[in-house]
N, C-alpha and C positions, 0 to 999 in steps of 0.2 A: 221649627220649620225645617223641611227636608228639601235641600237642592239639588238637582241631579244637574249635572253640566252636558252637553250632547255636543258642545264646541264652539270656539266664537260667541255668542250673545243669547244663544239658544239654551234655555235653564225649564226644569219642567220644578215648578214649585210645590210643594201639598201644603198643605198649612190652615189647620182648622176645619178639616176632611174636605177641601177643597182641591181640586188639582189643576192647574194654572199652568199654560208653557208659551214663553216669553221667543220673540221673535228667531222663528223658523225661517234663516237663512239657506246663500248658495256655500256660508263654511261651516255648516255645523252637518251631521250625520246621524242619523240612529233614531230620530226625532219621529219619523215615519212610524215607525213602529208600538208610538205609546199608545193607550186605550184610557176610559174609562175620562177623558178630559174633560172641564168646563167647563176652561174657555182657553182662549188665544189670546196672547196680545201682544202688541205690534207696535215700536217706538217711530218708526221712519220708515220711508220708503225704497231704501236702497237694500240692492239685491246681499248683501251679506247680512241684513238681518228679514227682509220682507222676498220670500222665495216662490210666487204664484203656484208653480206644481207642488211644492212640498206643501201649502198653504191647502191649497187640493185635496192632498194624498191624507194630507192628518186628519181633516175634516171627513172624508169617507171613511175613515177609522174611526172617526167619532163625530157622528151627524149628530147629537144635542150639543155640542161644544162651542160657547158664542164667542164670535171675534168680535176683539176689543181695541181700537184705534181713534187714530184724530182724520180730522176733515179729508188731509191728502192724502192718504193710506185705502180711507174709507171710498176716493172716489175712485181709485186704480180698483179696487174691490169688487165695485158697483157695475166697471166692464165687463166681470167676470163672472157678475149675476151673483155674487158672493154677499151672505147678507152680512151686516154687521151695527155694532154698536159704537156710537159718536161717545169717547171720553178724549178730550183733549184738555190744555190748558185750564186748572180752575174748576173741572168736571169730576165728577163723578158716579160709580155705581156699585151694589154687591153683587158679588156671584158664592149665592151659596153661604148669604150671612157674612160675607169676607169681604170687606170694604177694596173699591180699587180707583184713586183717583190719580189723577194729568198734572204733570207739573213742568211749566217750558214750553218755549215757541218754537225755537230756531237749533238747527244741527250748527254745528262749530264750524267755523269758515276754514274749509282746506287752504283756498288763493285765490284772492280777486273772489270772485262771486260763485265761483266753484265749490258745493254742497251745499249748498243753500237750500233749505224744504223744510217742511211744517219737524219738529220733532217733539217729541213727547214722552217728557221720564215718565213712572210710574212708580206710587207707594202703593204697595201691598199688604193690608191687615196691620194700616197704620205702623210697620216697621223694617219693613223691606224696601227699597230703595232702588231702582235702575235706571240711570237718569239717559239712556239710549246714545248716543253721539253730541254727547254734550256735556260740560261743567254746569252744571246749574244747579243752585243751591235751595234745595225747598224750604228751608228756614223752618225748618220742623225740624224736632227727635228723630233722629234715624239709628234704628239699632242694626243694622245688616242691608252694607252699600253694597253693590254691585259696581265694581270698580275700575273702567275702561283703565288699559294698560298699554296699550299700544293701535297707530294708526296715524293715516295721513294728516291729522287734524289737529296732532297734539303731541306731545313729547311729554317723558316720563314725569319729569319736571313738575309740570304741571297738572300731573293726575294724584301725586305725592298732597301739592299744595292744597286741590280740591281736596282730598281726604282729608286733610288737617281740618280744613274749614269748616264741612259738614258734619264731623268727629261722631261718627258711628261707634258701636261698641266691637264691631269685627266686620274687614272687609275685604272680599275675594275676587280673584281675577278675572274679569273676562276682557273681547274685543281684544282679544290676544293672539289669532288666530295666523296671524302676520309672523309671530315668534317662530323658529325652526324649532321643533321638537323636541330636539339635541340640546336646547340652550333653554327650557325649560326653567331651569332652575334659575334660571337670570333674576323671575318675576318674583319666586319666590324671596329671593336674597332681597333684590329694589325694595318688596314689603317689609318684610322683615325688619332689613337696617334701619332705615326711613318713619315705617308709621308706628313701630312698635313701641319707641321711644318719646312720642307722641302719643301714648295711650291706646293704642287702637291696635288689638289683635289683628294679624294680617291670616288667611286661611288660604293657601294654595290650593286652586280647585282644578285640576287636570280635566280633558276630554275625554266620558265616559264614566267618571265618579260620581258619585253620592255623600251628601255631607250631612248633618243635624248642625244646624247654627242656633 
């Protein structure tokens, strides 16, 4: 599988001549410009990974490319005349022979009641893994997590301990977007020290690289 990172939560996936790009937010960049897509898919509704005009702009760059979400995602969508495909919780679909199913209810509670909305990870060609704004552990084989790293909802802490749990064979940073640039190498060091010693390759994935996992 080949990941391209475009920033924040935004991953354009291929895998299995399929080509997949994962929640086009307001911090990711460059994402406008892919061609040739399948589909969209979209964990939550919150404007850093669910961005209406960029959600637009990709789609007239590639008018056969189907958006892939759960219920809440799907009805902000529906205002926008935007069609789309229901995979939430427990669902699923192919696109292009490459399995894509929902795994998880609920975004991680910032405070009090604060984030609270539909969320929904996503396994990809049964080994890819991005569970959106949340810990949740699909109790499946995961060979390649997509690994939130920072944000109002969680501390490092406990994105180390999720990794432990779900024990991937290698897993990469996103939801990092928050990090100053400069400090960069922060994440890679947390993975590194942390998961590596625990069995589980850490892959630094920068804004604007390309990896093979």
């Amino acid at each position: 599988m080949k990941i391209t990172k475009f920033g924040h939560c935004c991953l354009l996936l291929e895998v299995d001549g399929a080509r997949l790009l994962t929640d086009p937010g307001n911090m990711s960049t460059g994402e406008e410009k892919v061609r040739d897509l399948d589909a969209i898919i979209i964990t939550h509704e919150h404007g850093d990974h669910f961005h209406v005009p960029s959600v637009k702009t990709i789609l007239a760059n590639n008018p056969a490319a189907a958006v892939i979400t759960n219920a809440a995602v799907g009805a902000l969508l529906a205002k926008e005349n935007i069609p789309f495909t229901q995979v939430g919780d427990g669902e699923s679909m192919a696109v292009k022979g490459v399995e894509i199913s929902g795994h998880g209810k609920e975004h991680a509670i910032i405070y009090g009641t604060m984030g609270r909305c539909e969320n929904t990870g996503f396994m990809v060609a049964g080994k890819f893994f991005f569970p959106g704004d949340s810990f949740f552990d699909p109790k499946l084989p995961v060979d390649i997590l997509a690994l939130p790293m920072a944000g109002p909802w969680m501390k490092i802490g406990e994105a180390i301990e999720y990794a432990i749990a779900v024990k991937p064979r290698v897993a990469f940073n996103v939801h990092d977007a928050i990090y100053n640039p400069n400090f960069g190498g922060f994440v890679a060091r947390m993975g590194e020290s942390f998961l590596v010693p625990a069995g589980i390759k850490f892959v630094p994935l920068a804004a604007g690289e390309s990896k093979e996992f």
